[in-house]
C-alpha positions in Angstrom: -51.5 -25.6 37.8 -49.3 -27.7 39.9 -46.0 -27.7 41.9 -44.0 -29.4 39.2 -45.3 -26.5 36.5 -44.1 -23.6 39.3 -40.7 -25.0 39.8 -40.2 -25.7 35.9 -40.8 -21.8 35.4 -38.6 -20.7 38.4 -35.7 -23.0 36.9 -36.1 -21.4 33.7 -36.3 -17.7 35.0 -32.9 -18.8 36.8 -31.3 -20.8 33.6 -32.5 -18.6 30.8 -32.1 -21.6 28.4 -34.4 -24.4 28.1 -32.5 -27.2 28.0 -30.2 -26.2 31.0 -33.7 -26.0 32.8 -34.7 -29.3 31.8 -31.3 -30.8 32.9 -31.7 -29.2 36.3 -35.2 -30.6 36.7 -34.5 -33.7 35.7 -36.3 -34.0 32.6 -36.5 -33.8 28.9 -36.4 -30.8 27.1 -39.8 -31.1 25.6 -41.7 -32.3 28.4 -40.4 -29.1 30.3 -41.7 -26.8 27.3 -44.6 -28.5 27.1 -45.3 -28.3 30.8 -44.5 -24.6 30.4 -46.8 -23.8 27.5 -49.4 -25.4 29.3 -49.3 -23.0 32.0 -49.0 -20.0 30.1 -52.6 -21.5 28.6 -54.1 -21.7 31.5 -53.1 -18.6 32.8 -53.7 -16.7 29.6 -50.6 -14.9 29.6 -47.1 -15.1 28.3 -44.5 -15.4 30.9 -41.2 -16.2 28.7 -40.5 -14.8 25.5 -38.6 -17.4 23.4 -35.6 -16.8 21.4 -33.1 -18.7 19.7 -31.0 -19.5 21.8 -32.5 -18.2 25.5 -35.3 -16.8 26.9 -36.4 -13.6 28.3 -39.0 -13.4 31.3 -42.0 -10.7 30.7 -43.2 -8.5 33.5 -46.2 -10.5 34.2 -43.9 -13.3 34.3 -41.3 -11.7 36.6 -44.5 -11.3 38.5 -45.6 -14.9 38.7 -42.2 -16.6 39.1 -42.2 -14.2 42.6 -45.2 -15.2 43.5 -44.4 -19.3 42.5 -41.1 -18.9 44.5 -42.8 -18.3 47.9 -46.2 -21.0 46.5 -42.6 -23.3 46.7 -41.4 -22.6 50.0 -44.8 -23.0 51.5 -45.1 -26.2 50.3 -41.4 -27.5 51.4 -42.2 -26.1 54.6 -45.7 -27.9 54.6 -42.7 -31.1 54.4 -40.8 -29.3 57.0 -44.1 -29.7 59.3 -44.6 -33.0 58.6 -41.2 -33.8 59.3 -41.1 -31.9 62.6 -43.7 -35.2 63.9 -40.7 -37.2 63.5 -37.7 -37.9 65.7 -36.2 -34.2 64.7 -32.8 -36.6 64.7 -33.3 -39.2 62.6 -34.0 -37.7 59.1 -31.0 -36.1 57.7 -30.0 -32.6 57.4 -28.7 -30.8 54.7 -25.7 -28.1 55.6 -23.6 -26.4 53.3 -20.4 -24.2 53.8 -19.1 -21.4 51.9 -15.8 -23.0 49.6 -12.9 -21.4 52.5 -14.8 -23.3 54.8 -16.3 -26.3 54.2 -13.1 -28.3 53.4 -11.3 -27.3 56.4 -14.7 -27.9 58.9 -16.7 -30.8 57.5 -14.1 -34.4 58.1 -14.7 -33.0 62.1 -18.4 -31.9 61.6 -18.9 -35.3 60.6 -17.3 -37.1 63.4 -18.8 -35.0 65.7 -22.4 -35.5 64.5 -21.4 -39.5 64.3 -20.9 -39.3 68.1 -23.4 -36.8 69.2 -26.5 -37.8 66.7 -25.6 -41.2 65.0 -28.3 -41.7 63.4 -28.9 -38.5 61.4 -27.4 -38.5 58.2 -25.5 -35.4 57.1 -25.9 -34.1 53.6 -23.0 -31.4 52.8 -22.6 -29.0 50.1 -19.4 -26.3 49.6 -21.2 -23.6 47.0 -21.1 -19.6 47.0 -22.5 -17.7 49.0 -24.8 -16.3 46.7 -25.7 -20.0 46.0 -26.4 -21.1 49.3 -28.6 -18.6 50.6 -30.9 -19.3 47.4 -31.0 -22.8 48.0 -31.7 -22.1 52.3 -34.4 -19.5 50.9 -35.4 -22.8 48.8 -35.8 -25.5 51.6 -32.9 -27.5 49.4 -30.4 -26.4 52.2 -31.6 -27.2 56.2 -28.6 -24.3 57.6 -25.4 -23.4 55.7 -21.8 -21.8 57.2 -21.0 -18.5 55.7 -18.9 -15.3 56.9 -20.3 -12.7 58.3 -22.0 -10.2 57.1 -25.2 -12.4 56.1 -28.4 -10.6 56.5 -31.6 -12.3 54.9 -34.9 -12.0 56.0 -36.4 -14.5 57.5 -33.0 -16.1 58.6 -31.4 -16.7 61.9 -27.7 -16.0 62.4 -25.5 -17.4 64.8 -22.2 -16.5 65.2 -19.7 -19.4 65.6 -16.3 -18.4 66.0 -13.6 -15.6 65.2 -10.9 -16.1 62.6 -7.6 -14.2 61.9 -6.0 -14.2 58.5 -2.6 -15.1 58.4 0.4 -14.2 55.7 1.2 -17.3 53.7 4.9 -17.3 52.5 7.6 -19.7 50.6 10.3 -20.9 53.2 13.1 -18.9 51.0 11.1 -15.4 51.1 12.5 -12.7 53.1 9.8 -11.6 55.2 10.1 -15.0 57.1 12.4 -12.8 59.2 9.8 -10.9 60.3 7.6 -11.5 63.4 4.7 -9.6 62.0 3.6 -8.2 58.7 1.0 -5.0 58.2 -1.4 -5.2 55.3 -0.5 -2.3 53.9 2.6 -4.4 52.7 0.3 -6.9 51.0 1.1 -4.5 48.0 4.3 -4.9 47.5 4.8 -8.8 47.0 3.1 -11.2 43.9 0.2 -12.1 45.6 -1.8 -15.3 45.2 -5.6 -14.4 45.7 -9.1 -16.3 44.8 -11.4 -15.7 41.7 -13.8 -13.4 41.6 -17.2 -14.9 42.9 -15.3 -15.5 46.3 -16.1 -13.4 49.5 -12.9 -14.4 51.0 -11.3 -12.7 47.9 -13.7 -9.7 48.8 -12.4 -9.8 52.3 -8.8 -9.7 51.7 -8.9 -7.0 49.2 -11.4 -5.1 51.9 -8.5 -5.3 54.5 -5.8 -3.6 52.5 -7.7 -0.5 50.3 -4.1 0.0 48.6 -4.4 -3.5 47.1 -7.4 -3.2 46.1 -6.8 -0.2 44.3 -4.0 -1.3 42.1 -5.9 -4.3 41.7 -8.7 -2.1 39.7 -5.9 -0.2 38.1 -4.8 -3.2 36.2 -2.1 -4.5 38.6 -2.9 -8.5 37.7 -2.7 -10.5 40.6 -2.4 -14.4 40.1 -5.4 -16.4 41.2 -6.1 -19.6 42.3 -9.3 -22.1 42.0 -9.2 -23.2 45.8 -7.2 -22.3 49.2 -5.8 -25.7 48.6 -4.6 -24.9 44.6 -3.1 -21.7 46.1 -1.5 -23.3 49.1 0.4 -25.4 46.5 1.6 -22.6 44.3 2.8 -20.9 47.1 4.8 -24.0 48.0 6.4 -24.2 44.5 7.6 -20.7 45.2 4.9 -18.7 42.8 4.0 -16.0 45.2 2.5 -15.5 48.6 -1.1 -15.4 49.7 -3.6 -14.7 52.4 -5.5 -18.0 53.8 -7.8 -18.4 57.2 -6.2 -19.7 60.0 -8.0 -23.1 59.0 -6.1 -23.3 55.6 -2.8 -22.2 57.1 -1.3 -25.4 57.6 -3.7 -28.0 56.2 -2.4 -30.9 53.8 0.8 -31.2 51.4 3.9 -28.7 51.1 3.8 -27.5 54.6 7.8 -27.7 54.5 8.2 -25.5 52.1 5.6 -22.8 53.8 5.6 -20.1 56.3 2.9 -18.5 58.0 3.1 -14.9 59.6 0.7 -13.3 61.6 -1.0 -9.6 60.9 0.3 -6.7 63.1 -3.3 -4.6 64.6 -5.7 -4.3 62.7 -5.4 -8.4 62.5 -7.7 -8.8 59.5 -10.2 -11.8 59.8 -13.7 -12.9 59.6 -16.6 -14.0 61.6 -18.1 -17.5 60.7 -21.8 -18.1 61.1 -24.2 -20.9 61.0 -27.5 -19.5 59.2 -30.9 -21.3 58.8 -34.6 -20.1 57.9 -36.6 -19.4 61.0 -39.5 -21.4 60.0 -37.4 -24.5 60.3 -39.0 -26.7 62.8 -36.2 -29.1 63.6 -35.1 -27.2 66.2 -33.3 -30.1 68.0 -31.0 -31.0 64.9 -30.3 -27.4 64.6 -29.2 -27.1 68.3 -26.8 -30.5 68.0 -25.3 -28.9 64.8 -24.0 -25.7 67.1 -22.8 -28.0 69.4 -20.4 -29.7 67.2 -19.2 -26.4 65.8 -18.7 -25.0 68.3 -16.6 -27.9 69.7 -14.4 -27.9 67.0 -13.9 -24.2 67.0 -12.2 -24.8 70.5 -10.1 -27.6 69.0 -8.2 -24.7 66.9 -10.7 -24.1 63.9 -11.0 -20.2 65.0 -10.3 -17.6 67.4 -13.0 -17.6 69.8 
């Protein structure tokens, strides 16, 4: 049994499909179903059952790809320990950011690091949240920004800074008269809103329930692929949105755009840095709140 054979099973409990599995792990499809068999040999048991055109994991299996999940983390954070006898700011360190954030924070987080740590390398990822807490839990992510709530055990988090939504409008719409708009009006406009998968979507709808009710009724709102892709349609006059105060006036069409604030209850969200509390870099981890937090006083939030 070895390392290599425990993460080839865990990819394939994840992908369901063998040749996805083998692309993730950088290998060829038969030398990942070979590896696999060989397991299941030694073991004596049957951890996948094959089918055309997936796989389904058996309970034993479920069992075993648990148990090689934590065998996994042990041994990155037996890397994680060797590491720590290092100069904690000279190897690099891997940070991602939830999609609504990492575009708007990264350019600064990078000059920031430059100046304060120049010679650790940052690695940055945007993902899901979803996606980056499995790959913190996996050691393939050193910390990663999210929006609060985040509760995981075995992770630490910090919040960072407070941000407000703001109303995103076309120049020619007519609540650019007004000096404040209340969510409840969020209803009554063609809003622009994020894909499913998104917790700033989530967020949004969580702020106006009336929304989110006609939303589920079948009321079809228009969505966009990024804050950016939305910033534009609302530009070429397609509807209105909701962006964090970080998106409000970032890149092209800002002549044709408005923003409004939220009368009380401003809707917004807390952002967070999370990391595992077995990481023993505790210096690069300290130097990574510094810079965000400096750059939350430059205007990123609302401390």
């Amino acid at each position: 049994m070895t390392l290599t054979e425990l993460r080839y099973i865990v990819t394939l409990a994840q992908t369901k499909h063998f040749g996805r599995a083998a692309q993730q792990c950088f290998v060829s499809q038969p030398t990942l179903s070979v590896a696999i068999k060989k397991l299941e040999l030694e073991l004596a048991v049957t951890i996948f059952e094959r089918h055309k055109s997936s796989v389904t994991t058996t309970d034993i299996g479920k069992k075993i790809i648990d148990q090689a999940k934590i065998t996994l983390q042990q041994a990155q954070r037996i890397k994680e320990l060797a590491e720590f006898d290092k100069d904690q700011l000279s190897a690099p360190l891997k940070v991602g950011a939830i999609h609504t954030i990492g575009p708007y924070i990264f350019p600064e987080l990078v000059h920031q690091l430059r100046l304060s740590t120049p010679k650790m390398a940052l690695y940055i990822e945007e993902n899901y949240t979803s996606k980056l807490k499995e790959k913190l839990l996996e050691g393939k992510l050193d910390a990663i920004i999210v929006a609060l709530p985040f509760e995981e055990p075995d992770i630490v988090t910090t919040p960072l800074y407070w941000e407000d939504f703001l109303m995103l409008l076309h120049s020619s719409h007519a609540w650019c008269e007004k000096s404040e708009i209340s969510t409840a009006s969020l209803v009554d406009t063609e809003l622009l809103l994020l894909g499913e998968g998104h917790c700033f979507r989530d967020q949004v709808l969580e702020s106006c329930v009336s929304l989110a009710q006609a939303i589920n009724q079948q009321h079809q709102a228009r969505e966009g692929s990024s804050l950016e892709t939305i910033r534009m349609m609302v530009a070429s006059g397609l509807g209105s949105s909701v962006v964090p105060r970080c998106a409000a006036n970032n890149g092209q069409g800002n002549d044709q755009l408005v923003t409004l604030p939220f009368s009380d209850p401003v809707p917004g969200r807390t952002v967070a840095l999370a990391w595992r509390v077995s990481f023993p870099r505790t210096k690069a981890i300290d130097c990574l709140l510094s810079a965000l937090k400096a750059i939350s006083r430059t205007g990123m939030g609302n401390e």
